[in-house]
N, C-alpha and C positions, 0 to 999 in steps of 0.2 A: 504494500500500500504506500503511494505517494505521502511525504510529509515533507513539512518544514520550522525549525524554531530557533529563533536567535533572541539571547541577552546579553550587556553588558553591564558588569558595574567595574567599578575602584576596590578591590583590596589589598591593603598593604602597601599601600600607591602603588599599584601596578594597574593599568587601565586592561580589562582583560573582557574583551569577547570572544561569545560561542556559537558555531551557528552549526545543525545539524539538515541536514537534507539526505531523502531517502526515495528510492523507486521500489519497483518489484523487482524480489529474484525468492526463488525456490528455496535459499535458507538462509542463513543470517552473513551479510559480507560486512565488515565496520572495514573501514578505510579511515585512518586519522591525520592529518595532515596540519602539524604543528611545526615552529623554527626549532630549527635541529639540537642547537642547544639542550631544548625543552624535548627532549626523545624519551625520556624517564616517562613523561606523560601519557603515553599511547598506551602501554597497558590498562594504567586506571582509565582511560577515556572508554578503553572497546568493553572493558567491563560495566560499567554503569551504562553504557550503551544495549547491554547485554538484555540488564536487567530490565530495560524497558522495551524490548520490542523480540519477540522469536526470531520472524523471518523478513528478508528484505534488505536492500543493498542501501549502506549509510555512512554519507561524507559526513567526517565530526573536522570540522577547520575550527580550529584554536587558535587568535591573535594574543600578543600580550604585550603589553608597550610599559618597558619599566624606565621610562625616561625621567620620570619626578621620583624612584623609590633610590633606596641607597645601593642599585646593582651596579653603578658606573660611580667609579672611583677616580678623581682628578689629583695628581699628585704633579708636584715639584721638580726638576729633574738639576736638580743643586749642582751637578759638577760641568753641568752644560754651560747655566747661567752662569755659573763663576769665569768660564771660557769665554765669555760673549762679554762681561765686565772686564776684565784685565784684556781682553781685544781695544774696548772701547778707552778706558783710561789710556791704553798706548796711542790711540789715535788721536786723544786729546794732548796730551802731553807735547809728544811730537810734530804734528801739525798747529797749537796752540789753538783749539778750537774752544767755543764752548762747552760749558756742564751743565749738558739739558738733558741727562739723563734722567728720563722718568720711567714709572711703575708700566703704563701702559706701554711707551713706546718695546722693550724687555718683554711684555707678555706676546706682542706682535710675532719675537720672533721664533722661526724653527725650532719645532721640539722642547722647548722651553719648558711646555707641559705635556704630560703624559696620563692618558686613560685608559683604565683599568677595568673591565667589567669583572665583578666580582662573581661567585657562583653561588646561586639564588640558594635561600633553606629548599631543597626539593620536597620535605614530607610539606614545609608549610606553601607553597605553590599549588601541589598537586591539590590540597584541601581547598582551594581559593578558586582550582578552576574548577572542580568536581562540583564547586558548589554554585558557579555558573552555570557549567553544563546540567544541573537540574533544574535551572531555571528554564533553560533552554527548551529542557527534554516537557517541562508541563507545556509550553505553546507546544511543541510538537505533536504531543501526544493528543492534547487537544482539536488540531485542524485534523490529525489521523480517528480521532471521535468520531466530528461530525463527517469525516466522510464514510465511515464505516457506518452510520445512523442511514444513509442515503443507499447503500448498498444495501443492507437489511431489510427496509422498504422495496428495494427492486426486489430482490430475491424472492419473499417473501409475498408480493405480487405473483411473480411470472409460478409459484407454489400453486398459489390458487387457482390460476390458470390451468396448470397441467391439471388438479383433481377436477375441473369442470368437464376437460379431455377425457380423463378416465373414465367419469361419466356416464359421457357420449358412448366413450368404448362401451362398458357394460351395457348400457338400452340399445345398442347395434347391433352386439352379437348375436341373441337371440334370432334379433329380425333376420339376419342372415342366412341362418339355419334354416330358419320357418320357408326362406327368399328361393335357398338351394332346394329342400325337399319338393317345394312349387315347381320349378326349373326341372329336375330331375323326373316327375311326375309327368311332366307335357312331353317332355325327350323320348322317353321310353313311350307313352302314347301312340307322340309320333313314329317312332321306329317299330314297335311293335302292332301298329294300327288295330287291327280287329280284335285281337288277342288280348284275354284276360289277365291285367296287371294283380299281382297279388300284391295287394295293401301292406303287411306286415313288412317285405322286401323293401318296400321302400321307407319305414318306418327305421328298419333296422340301417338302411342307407346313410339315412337323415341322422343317427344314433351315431352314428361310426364319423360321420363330417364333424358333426356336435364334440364329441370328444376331441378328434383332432384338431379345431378349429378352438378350442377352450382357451379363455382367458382369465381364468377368476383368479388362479390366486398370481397371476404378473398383477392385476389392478389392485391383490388385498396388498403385495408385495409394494408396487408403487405409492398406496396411500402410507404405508406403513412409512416407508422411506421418508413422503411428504412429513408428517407426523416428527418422525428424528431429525429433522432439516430444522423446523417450527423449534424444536428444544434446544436444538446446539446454539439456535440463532439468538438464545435468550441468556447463554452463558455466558459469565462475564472471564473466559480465557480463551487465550490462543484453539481456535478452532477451523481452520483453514487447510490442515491437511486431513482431517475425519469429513467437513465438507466435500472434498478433493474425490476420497476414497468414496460418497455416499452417492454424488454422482455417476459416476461410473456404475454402482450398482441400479441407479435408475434407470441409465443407459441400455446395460443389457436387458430388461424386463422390457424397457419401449420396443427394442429391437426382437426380442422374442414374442412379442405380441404382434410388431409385423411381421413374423418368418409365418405366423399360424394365423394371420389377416389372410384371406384365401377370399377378399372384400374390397371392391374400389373404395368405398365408405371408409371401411377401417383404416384402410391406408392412407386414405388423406388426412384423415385425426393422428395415428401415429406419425405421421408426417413434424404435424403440428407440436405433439410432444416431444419431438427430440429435438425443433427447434427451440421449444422451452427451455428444453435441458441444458441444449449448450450456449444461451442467453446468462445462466446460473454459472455455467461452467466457466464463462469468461471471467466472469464476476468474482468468483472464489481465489482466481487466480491473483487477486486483488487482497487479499484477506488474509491476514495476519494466521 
């Protein structure tokens, strides 16, 4: 499932945002992309990453700007400056120039100063961005809500739809039977003309299509199915690969109920349900 969630704040004067972005994939991919320095952090990042999402493929990009905290260290570089003063006194000296030497013109030159980036407390960093990145992960988790509230609604829809299909199936079959025995009854008529049809013969016909032509328990099997789709969609965890699997099993019932559709009627309603099915099927592939 698609998501996205970014926060920043200040701790510790380090100005630190988090931003997570996520598509689909078939099982959990974390991708962390922080400044190298900060490489300590990718483990805690893909684990609290972890903890909030199963499946699904997720950029966690970590900035962190410690330009106001005390990570850069400015120091003096004393034996430089002392070379740069006995340079200049011999220049005064010997040339008889002025003594305008000041603080600023000295700070101007090369190397004069030197900085130092210190190495950050790592336990107290990582607690600073983790604590970002949960802020982060409630918008994410949130926009990944409501789209999962919108999918549940589809699904849950095109549910209803297949059992009105099923339905159709059951008040069909019947007629079918009753459609062939009528069919079967005028054929032999005709073939047989003058000659006495024995009734029972064709009872037993009509007996033998019946049986072969049966759909009951693919419709008790598909409503059932509908039913565990209805409950999983009500549970508040990861249920995207038992969806995955439940499909499929509606799949083969729609499918064996066309192979014994022996029916233009039936076949165009089965038709209809396995495009349900795979309207759901796209959809799951969506879902955590």
């Amino acid at each position: 499932m698609t998501g996205y969630g970014r926060a920043r704040q200040t701790l510790h004067e380090r100005d630190i945002t988090v931003e997570l972005r996520s598509v689909n994939h078939r099982y959990l991919d974390v991708n962390v992309k922080a400044p190298r320095i900060y490489g300590f952090l990718e483990e805690a990042a893909k684990t609290a990453v972890a903890a909030l999402i199963a499946r699904g493929k997720v950029d966690v990009f970590i900035s962190i700007d410690s330009g106001a905290s005390g990570d850069v260290r400015i120091s003096l570089n004393h034996k430089i400056l002392e070379g740069y003063l006995d340079a200049l006194h011999e220049m005064r000296d010997q040339y008889g120039l002025a003594d305008d030497i000041s603080v600023m013109s000295l700070a101007r030159l090369p190397d004069v100063f030197s900085s130092e980036k210190q190495e950050a407390d790592a336990d107290e960093l990582t607690k600073d961005v983790l604590a970002v990145l949960a802020a982060a992960g409630a918008d994410f988790c949130a926009m990944r809500a409501r789209e999962g509230a919108k999918m549940k609604e589809d699904i849950l829809s095109r549910g209803q739809t297949i059992l009105k299909l099923v339905a159709e199936v059951e008040q069909r079959s019947p007629q079918a039977v009753e459609e062939y025995r009528a069919k079967l009854t005028a054929r032999m008529n005709e073939v047989l003309a003058d000659t006495t049809i024995d009734p029972q013969r064709i009872l037993a016909e009509a007996a033998i299509y019946a049986d072969r032509t049966a759909v009951a328990e693919e419709t008790v099997r598909l409503r059932s199915h509908m039913h565990q789709m209805e409950v999983m969609a009500a549970e508040e965890k990861p249920i995207g690969r038992k969806l995955d699997f439940l499909v499929q099993e509606m799949n083969r019932e729609a499918n064996t109920i066309g192979s014994k559709a022996n029916d233009i009627e039936l076949a165009k309603i089965v038709v209809d349900i396995k495009s349900e099915i795979e309207k759901i099927r796209e959809q799951i592939q969506n879902i955590e």
